[in-house]
C-alpha positions as CSV (number, residue, x, y, z in Angstrom):
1,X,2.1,18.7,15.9
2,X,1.8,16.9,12.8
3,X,2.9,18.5,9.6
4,X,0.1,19.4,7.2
5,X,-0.8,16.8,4.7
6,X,-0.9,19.1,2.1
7,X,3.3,19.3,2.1
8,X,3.3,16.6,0.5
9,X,3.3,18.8,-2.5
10,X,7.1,19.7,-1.8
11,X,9.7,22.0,-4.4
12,X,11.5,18.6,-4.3
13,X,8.9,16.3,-5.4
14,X,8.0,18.6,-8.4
15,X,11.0,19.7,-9.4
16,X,12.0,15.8,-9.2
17,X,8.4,15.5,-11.4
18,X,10.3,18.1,-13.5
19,X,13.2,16.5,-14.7
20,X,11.3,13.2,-15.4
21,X,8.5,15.3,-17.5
22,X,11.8,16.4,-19.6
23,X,13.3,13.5,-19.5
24,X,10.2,12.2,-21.7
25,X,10.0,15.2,-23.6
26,X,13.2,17.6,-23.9
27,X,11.1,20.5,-24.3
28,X,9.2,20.9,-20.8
29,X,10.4,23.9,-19.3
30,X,11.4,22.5,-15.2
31,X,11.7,25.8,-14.4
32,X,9.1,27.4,-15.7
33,X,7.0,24.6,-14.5
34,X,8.0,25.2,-10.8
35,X,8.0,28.7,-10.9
36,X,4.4,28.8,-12.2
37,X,3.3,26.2,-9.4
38,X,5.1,27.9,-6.2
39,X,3.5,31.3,-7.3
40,X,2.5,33.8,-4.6
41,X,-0.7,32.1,-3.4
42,X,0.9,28.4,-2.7
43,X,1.2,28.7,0.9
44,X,-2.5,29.6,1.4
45,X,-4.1,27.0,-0.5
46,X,-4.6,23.6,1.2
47,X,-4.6,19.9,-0.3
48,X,-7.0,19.6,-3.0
49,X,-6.4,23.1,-4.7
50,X,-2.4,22.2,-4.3
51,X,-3.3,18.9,-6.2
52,X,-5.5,21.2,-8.7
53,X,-3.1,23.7,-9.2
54,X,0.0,21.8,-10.0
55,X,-2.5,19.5,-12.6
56,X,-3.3,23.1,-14.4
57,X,0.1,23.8,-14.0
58,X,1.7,20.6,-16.0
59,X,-1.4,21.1,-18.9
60,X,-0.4,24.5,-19.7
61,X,3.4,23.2,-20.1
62,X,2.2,21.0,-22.7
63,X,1.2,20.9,-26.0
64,X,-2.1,22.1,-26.3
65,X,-3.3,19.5,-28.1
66,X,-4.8,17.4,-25.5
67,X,-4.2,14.1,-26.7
68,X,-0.8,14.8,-27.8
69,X,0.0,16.0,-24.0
70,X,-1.7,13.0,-22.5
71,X,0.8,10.5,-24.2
72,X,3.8,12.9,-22.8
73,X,1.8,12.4,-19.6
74,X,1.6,8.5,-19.6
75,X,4.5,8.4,-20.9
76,X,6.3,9.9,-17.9
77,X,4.2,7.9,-15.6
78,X,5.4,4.6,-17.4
79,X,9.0,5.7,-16.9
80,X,7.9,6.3,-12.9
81,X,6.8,2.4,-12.9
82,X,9.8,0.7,-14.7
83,X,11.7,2.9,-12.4
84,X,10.2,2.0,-8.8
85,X,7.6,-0.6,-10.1
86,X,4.1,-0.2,-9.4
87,X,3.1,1.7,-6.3
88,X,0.5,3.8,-4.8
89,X,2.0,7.1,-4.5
90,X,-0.8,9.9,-3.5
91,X,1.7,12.8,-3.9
92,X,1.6,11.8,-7.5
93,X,-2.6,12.1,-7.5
94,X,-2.1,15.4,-9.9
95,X,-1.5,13.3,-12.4
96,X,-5.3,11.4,-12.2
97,X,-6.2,14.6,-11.5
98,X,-4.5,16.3,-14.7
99,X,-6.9,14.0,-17.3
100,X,-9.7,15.1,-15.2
101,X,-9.7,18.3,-15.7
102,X,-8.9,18.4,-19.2
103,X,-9.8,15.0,-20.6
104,X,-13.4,14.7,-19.9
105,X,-14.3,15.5,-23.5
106,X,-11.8,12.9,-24.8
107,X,-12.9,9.5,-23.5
108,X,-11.3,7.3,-25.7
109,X,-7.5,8.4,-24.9
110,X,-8.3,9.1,-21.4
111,X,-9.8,6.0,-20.1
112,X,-6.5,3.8,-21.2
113,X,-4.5,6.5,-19.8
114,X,-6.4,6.4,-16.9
115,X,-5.4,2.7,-16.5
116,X,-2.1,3.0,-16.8
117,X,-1.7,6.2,-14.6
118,X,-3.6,4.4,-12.0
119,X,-1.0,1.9,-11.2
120,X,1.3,4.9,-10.2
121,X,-1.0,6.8,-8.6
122,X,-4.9,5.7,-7.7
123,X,-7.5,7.4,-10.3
124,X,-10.4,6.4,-8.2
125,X,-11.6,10.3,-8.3
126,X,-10.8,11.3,-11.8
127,X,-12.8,8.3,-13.2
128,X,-15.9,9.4,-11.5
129,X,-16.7,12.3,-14.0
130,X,-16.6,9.5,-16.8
131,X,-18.6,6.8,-15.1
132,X,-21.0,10.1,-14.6
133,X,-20.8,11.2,-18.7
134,X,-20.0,7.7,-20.3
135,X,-21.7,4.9,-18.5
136,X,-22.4,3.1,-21.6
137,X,-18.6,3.4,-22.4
138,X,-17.5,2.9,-18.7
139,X,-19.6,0.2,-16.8
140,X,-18.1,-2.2,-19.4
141,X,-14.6,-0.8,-18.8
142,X,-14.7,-1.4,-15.4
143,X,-15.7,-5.0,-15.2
144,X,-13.0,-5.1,-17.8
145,X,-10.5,-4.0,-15.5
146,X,-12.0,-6.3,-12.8
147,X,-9.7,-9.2,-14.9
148,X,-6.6,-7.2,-15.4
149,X,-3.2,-8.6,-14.8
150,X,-2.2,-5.3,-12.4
151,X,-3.6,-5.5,-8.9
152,X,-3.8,-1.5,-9.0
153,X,-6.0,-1.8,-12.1
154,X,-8.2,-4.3,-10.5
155,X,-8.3,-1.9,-7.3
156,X,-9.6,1.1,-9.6
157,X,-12.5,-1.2,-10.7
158,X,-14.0,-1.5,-7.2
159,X,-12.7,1.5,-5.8
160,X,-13.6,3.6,-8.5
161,X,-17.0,1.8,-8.8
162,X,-18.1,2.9,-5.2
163,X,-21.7,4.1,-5.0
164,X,-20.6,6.4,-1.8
165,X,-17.1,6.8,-2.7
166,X,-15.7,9.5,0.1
167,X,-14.6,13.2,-1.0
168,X,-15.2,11.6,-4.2
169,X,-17.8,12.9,-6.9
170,X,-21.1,11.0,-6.2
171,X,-22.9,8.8,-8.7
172,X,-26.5,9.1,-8.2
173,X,-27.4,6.1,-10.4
174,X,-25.1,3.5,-8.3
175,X,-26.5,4.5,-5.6
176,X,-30.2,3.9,-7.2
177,X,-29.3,0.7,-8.7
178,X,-25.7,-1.0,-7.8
179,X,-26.4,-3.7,-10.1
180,X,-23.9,-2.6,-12.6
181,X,-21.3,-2.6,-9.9
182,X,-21.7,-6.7,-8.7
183,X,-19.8,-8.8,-11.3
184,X,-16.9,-6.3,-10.7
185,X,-17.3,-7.4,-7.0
186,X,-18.1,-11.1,-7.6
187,X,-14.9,-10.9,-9.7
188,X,-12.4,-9.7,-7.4
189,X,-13.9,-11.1,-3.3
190,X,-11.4,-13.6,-3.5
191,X,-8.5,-11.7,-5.0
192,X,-5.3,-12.2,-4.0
193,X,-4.2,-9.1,-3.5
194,X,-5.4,-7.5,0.1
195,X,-5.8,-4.2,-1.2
196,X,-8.4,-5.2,-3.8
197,X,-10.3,-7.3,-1.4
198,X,-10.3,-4.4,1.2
199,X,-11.7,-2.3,-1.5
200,X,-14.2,-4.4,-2.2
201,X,-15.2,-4.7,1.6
202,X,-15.6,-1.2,1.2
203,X,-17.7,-1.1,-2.0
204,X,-20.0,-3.5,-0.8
205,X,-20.5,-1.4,2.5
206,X,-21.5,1.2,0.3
207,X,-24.3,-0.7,-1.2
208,X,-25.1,-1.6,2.7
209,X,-26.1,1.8,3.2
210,X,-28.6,2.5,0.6
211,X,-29.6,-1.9,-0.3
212,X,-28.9,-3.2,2.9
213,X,-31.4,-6.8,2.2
214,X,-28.7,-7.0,-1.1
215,X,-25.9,-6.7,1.0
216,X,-26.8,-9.3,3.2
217,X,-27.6,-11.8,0.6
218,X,-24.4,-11.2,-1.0
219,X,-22.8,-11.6,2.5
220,X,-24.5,-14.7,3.1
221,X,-22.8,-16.2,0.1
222,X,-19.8,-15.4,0.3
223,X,-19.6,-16.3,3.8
224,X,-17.7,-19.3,4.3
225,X,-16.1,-19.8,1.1
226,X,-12.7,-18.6,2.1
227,X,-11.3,-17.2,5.1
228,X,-10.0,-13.9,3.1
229,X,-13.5,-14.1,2.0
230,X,-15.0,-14.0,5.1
231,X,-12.9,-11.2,6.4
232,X,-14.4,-9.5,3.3
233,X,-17.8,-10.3,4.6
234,X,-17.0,-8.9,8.1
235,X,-15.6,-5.5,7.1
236,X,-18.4,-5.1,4.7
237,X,-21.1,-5.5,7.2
238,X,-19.5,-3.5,9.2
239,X,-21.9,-0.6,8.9
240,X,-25.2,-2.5,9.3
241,X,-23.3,-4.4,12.5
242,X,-22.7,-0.9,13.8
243,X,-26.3,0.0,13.6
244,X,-27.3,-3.3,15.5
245,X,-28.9,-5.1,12.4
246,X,-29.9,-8.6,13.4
247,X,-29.7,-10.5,10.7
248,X,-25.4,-8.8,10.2
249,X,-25.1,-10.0,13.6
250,X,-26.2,-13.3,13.3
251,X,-24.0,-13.6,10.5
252,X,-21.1,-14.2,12.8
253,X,-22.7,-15.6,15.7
254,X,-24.2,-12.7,17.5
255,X,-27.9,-12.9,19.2
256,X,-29.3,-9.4,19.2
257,X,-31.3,-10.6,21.7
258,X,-28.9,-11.9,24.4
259,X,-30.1,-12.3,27.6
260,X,-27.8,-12.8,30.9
261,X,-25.6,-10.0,29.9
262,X,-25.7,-7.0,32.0
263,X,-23.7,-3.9,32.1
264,X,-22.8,-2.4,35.5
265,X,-20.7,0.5,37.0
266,X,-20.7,2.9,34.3
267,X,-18.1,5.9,35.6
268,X,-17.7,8.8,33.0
269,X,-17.5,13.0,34.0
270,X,-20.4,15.1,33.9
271,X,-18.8,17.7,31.6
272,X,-15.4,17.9,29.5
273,X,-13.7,20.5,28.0
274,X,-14.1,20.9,23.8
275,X,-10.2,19.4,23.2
276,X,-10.3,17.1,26.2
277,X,-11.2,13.4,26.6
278,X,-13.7,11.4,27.6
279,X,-12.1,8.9,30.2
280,X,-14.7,6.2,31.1
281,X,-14.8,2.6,32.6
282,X,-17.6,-0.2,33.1
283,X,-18.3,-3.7,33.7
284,X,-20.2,-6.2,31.9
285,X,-21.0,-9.6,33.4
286,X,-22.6,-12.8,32.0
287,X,-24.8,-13.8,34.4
288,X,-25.8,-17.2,33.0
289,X,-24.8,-20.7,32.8
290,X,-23.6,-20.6,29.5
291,X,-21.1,-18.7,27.3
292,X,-22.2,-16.1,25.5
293,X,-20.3,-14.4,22.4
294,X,-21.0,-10.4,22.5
295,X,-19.9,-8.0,20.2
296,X,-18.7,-4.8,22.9
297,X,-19.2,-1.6,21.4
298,X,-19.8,2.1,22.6
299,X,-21.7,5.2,21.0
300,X,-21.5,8.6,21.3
301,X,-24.1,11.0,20.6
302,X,-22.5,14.2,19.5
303,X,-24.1,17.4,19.0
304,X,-23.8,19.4,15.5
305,X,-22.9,22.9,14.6
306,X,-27.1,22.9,13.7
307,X,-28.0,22.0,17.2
308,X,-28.6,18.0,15.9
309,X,-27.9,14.8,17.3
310,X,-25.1,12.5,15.3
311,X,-24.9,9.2,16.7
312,X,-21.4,7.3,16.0
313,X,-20.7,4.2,17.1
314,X,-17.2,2.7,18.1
315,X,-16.3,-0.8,18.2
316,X,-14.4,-2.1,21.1
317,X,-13.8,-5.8,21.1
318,X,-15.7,-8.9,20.0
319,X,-15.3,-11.9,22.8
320,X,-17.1,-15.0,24.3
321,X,-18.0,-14.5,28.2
322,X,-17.8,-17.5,30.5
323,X,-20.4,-18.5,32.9
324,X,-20.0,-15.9,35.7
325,X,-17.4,-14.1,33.8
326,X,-17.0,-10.3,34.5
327,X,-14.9,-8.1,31.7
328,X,-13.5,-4.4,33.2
329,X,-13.2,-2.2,30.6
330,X,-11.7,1.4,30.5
331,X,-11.7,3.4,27.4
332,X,-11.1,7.2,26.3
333,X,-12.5,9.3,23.7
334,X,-10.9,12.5,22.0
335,X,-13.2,15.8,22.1
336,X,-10.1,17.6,19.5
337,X,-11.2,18.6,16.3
338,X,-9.9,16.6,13.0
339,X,-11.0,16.3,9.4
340,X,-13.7,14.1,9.3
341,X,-15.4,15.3,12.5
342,X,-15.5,18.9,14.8
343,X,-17.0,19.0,18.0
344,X,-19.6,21.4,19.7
345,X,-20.2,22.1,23.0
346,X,-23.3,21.4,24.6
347,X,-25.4,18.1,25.9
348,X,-23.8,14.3,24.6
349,X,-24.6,11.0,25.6
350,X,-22.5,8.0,26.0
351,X,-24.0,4.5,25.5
352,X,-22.6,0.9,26.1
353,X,-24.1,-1.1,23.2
354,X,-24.2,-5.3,23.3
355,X,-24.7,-7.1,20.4
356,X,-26.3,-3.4,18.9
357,X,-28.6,-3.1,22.0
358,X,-28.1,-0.2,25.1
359,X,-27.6,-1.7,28.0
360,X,-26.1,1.5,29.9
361,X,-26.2,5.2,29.1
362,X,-24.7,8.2,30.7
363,X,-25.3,12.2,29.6
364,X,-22.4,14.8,29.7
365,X,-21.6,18.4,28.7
366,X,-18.7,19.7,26.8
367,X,-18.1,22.9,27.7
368,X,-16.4,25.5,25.2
């Protein structure tokens, strides 16, 4: 079994936080510090409230004045980057998270603090509360960043500019109105670092879900202009290809009205245990005299705790089918319980999706 993500949090990696912290500033008390942090509650609480914890932790070992603690803060974190260079270290995201919880009535020393933290450790989250208090002060800030020198800084721009950012804090007027958000992304689609370019595959899917038309025509754009740009294009479409859109599909050569494909042969069980898998196989067969480029995918609709229906959709490969051609296909699908999804028992569905139509559909139970 795998160990808990929230270990991450180890005595060694804050007592090794510690001695940097004094390092900067002789007076930070390391053991104070740790004995405050692994108190009698640590074991029970999980990943965020770890994170929180050891960020309240670090501000009351500080000055009180908060400004005057931040530059002890930043300073340590620049000592972290001439020491290893610029990396993104997640077990370090107490430190984002220590301006957001006691910086948010200072924006002018914790933006730029923000910017250097970030190229230590992401602040994607903790610069949410400010887009949310100070958009006239940030929406400038982030196209800003957009141009900066440090990959990591460019990365917070679009990451941290995400209308649906996830477990993030939402920001209802992004989602409204993402205009604010596309110089940032016209700046950085052909970046040269992957990271930021994934990022802004992922910003732009965002804006997919709530502006899909806008999407598009910023897809259909950037489409062609660069192969990195393209696979840009591809992953942020990804969502509306998933949902069988015709005009996403077409974007890469995909007729969501293909004709000459069947499916055939679908074999799945009638019922799986909650925990088990779903084991299932199916042909699908061109049938004409032509080739024919399909996108394969399969759904699942899954039954929630309320008694709803979730449809998800699972890519499975994207091919061109000769003449008479006939592709086997076997494929399995978890029923175990994991963070972004739990499972109920009751009725499902499977579905075999071409190009974002059905073309085969079987119902099963999972049993408790």
């Amino acid at each position: 079994m795998a160990e808990p993500l929230k270990n991450i949090f180890s005595r060694p990696l804050v007592e090794g936080f510690a001695q940097t912290m004094q390092t900067v500033w002789p007076p930070f008390d390391r053991t104070a510090f740790a004995s405050a942090i692994f108190d009698a509650g640590w074991e029970q609480r999980e990943l965020k409230q770890r994170m929180r914890r050891i960020a309240q932790c670090l501000g009351t070992s500080l000055p009180n004045d908060y400004p005057v603690a931040l530059e002890i803060v930043v300073r340590a974190t620049e000592h972290l980057i001439a020491q290893h260079g610029e990396k993104m270290t997640f077990e370090y995201c107490f430190l984002p998270d220590f301006v957001e919880v006691f910086g948010q009535e200072h924006p002018e020393p914790s933006v730029p603090a923000l910017e250097t933290i970030t190229r230590w450790c992401s602040a994607e989250f903790a610069v949410r509360p400010f887009l949310l208090r100070y958009p006239e002060r940030m929406y400038p800030q982030m196209l800003a960043w957009s141009r900066h020198d440090s990959p990591m800084v460019r990365r917070l721009s679009s990451e941290g500019f995400r209308p649906r950012l996830p477990w993030g804090m939402g920001v209802p007027a992004l989602k409204r109105d993402p205009a604010p958000v596309l110089p940032v992304l016209e700046n950085l689609k052909n970046d040269p670092s992957e990271t930021v370019r994934r990022s802004v595959a992922n910003c732009l899917n965002d804006i997919s879900k709530d502006h899909p038309d806008l999407a598009l025509d910023i897809a259909r754009r950037w489409h062609g202009q660069h192969p990195d740009t393209d696979r840009v294009v591809r992953h942020a479409l990804r969502g509306l290809l998933k949902k069988g859109r015709a005009e996403a599909l077409a974007q890469f050569g995909f007729d969501r009205d293909v004709v000459g494909i069947v499916v055939e042969n679908l074999e799945a069980p009638a019922a799986i245990p909650l925990g088990g898998e779903l084991m299932f196989s199916f042909s699908v067969k061109n049938t004409t005299d032509n080739p024919q480029q399909i996108r394969l995918e399969y759904g699942i609709d899954y039954l929630t705790g309320s008694g709803k229906v979730s449809p998800k959709v699972f890519k499975i490969k994207e091919t061109v089918l000769a003449p008479g051609q006939i592709e086997q296909i076997q494929k399995r699908q978890r029923f175990t319980d994991f963070t972004t999804r739990k499972h109920y028992a009751g009725a499902h569905r499977l579905r075999v999706l071409v190009n974002g139509r059905e073309m085969a559909g079987k119902g099963f139970e999972v049993s408790g």
